[in-house]
C-alpha positions in Angstrom: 12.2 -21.4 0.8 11.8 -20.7 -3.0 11.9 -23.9 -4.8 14.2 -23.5 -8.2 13.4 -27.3 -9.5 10.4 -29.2 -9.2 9.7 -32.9 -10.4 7.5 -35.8 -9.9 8.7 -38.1 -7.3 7.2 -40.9 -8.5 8.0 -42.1 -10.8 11.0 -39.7 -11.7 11.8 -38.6 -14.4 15.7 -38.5 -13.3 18.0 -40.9 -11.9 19.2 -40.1 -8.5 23.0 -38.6 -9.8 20.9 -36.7 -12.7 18.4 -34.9 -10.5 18.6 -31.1 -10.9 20.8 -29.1 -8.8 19.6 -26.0 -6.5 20.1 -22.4 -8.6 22.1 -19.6 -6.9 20.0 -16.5 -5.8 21.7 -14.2 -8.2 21.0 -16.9 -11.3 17.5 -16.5 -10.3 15.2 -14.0 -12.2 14.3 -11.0 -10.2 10.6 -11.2 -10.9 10.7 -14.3 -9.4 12.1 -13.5 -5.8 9.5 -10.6 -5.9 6.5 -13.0 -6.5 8.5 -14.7 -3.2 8.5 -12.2 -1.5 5.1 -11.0 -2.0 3.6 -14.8 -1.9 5.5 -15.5 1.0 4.3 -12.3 3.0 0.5 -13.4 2.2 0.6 -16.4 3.2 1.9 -15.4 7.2 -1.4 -16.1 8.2 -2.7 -17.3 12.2 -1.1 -20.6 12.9 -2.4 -21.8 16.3 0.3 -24.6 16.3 2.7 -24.5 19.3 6.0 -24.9 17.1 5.5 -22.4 14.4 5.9 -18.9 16.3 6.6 -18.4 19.7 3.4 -16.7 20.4 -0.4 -15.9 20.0 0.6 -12.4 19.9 3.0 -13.0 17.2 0.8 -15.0 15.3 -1.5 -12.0 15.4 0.6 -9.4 14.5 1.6 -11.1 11.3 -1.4 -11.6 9.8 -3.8 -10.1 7.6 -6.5 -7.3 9.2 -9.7 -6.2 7.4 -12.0 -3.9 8.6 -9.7 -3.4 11.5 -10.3 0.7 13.2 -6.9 2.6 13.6 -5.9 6.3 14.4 -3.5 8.5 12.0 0.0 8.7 14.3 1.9 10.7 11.6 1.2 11.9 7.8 3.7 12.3 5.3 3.7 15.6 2.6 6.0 14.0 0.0 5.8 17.0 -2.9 6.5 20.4 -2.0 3.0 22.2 -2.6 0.8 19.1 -2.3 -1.7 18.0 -0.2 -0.7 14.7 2.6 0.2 11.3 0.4 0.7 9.0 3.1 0.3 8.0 6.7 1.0 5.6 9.4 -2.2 4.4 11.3 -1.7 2.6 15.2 -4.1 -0.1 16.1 -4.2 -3.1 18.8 -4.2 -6.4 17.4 -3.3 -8.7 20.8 -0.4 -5.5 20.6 0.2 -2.0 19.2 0.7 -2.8 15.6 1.3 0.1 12.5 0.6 0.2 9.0 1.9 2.8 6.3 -0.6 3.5 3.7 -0.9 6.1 0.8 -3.3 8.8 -0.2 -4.1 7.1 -3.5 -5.7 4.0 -1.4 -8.8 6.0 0.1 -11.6 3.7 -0.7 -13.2 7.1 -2.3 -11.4 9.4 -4.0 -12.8 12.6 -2.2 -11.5 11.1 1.1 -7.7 10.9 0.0 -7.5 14.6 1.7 -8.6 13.4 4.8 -7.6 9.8 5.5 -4.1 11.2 6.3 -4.4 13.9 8.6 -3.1 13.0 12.6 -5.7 11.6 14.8 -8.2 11.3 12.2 -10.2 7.4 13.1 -9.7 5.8 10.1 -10.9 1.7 8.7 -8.8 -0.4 6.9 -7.9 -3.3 5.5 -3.6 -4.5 5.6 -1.0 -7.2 4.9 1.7 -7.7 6.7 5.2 -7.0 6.2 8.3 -8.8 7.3 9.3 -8.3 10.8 12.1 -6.0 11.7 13.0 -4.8 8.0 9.9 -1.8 8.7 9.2 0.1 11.3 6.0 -0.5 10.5 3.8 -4.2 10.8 1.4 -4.1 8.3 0.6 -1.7 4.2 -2.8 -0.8 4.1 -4.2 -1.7 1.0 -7.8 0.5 1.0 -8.5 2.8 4.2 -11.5 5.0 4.6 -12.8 7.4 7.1 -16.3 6.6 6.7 -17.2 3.4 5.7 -17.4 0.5 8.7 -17.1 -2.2 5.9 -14.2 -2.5 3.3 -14.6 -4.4 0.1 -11.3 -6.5 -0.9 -8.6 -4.8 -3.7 -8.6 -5.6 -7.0 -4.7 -5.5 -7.0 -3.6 -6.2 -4.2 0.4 -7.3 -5.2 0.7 -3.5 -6.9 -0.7 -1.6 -4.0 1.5 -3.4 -1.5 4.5 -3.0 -3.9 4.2 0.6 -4.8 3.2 0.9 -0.7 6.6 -0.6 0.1 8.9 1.4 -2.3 7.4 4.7 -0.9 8.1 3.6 2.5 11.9 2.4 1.9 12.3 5.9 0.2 11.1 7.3 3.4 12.8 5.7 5.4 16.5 6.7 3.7 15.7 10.1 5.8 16.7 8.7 9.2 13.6 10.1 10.5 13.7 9.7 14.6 9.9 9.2 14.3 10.4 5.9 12.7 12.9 4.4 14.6 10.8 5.0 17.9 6.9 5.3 16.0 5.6 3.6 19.7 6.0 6.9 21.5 6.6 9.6 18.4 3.6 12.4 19.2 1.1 12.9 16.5 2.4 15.2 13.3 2.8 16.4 9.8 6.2 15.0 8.4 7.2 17.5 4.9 9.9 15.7 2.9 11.1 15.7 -0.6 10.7 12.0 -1.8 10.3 10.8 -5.5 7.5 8.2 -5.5 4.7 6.3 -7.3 2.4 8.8 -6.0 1.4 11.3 -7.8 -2.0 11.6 -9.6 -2.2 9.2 -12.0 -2.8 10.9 -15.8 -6.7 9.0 -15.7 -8.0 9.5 -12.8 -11.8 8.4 -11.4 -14.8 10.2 -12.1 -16.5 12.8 -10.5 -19.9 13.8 -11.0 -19.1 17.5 -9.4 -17.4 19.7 -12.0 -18.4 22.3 -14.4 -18.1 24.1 -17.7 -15.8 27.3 -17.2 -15.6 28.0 -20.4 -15.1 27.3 -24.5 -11.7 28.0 -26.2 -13.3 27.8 -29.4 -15.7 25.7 -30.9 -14.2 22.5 -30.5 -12.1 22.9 -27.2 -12.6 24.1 -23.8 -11.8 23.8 -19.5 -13.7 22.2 -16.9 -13.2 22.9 -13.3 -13.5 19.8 -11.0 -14.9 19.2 -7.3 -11.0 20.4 -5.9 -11.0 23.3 -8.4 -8.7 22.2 -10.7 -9.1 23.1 -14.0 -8.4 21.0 -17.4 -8.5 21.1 -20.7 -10.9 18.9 -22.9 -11.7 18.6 -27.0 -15.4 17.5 -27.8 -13.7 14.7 -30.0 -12.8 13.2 -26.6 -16.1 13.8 -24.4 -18.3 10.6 -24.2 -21.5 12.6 -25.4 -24.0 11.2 -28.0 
């Protein structure tokens, strides 16, 4: 439940005919049914009480995974012309679980080109999701293919949010893979999807690139460790 009015029982401060009335969902602001939501997904934690789900295996399933090992199912090219931006990893956790993650949450940024590809054995940490509205159980919020340990995300909320929006967008393409990702073989799904996840315009440092060459005196291009090239002013450069 989201509580909409909250007050100190004792001693009131209303009489019991003035007390504050429950708000409708559509008078309530949206940024607070996402904080909700998102609160409300954390916090489906293990409960080993008998009247809270119907199972251990349930229990399991919805709750939070770190350092947990997995295997790439299916990768996701969502730009024509770019590399793989997302995945779906398979794990046991009591039972087959699934979690959709994105390129952008490699715990390096050299490993975003392989975290994705099918069968690659990948390490995670993951949230869950609410049951039955995904076809997947948990959002991978950092992944790597080479590190055994995982440290916790700074932003955690974003990552799952920006996870989830990709994922819905995905999903609006009826893809047979996702209604049956149990048994769907190992492969490279190419769509054309709009999401958050493109390079971002700053994007981490990398102690691999070179000078190609000088403009003029004040300007010039770099090459970086994927061969990409970009443009850079010496106003800008962090240089004594």
């Amino acid at each position: 439940f989201l509580a909409t009015a909250v007050w100190l029982a004792n001693p009131s401060p209303f009489s019991p005919i003035q007390c504050p009335v429950a708000i409708r969902r559509d008078k309530i602001h949206t940024d607070k049914i996402k904080i909700y939501e998102m609160v409300s997904r954390f916090s489906a934690m293990k409960n080993n009480s008998p009247g809270n789900l119907a199972s251990n295996s349930e229990v399991s399933v919805q709750s939070c995974v770190y350092d947990q090992r997995g295997l790439v199912k299916l990768a996701f090219q969502l730009h024509n012309g770019s590399g793989l931006d997302a995945a779906i990893v398979e794990f046991s956790k009591d039972k087959k679980c699934f979690a959709f993650f994105l390129a952008s949450h490699s715990l390096e940024t050299h490993e975003k080109t392989r975290i994705c590809v099918p069968k690659t054995k990948v390490v995670f940490n993951a949230v869950p999701v609410p049951s039955g509205k995904f076809p997947v159980t948990h959002i991978a919020t950092a992944v790597s293919h080479i590190h055994n340990r995982l440290p916790s995300s700074d932003d955690t909320d974003k990552i799952v949010e920006i996870a989830m929006e990709t994922l819905k967008k995905v999903m609006q393409h009826n893809l047979p893979h996702l209604t049956d990702v149990n048994n769907a073989k190992p492969k490279i799904i190419t769509l054309d999807v709009s999401a958050k996840t493109k390079e971002p315009p700053v994007v981490d440092c990398f102690p691999t690139g070179r000078l190609v060459c000088m403009l003029d005196e004040s300007a010039g291009i770099l090459e970086d460790h994927r061969r990409e090239l970009a443009y850079f002013e010496k106003t800008d450069l962090n240089l004594p």
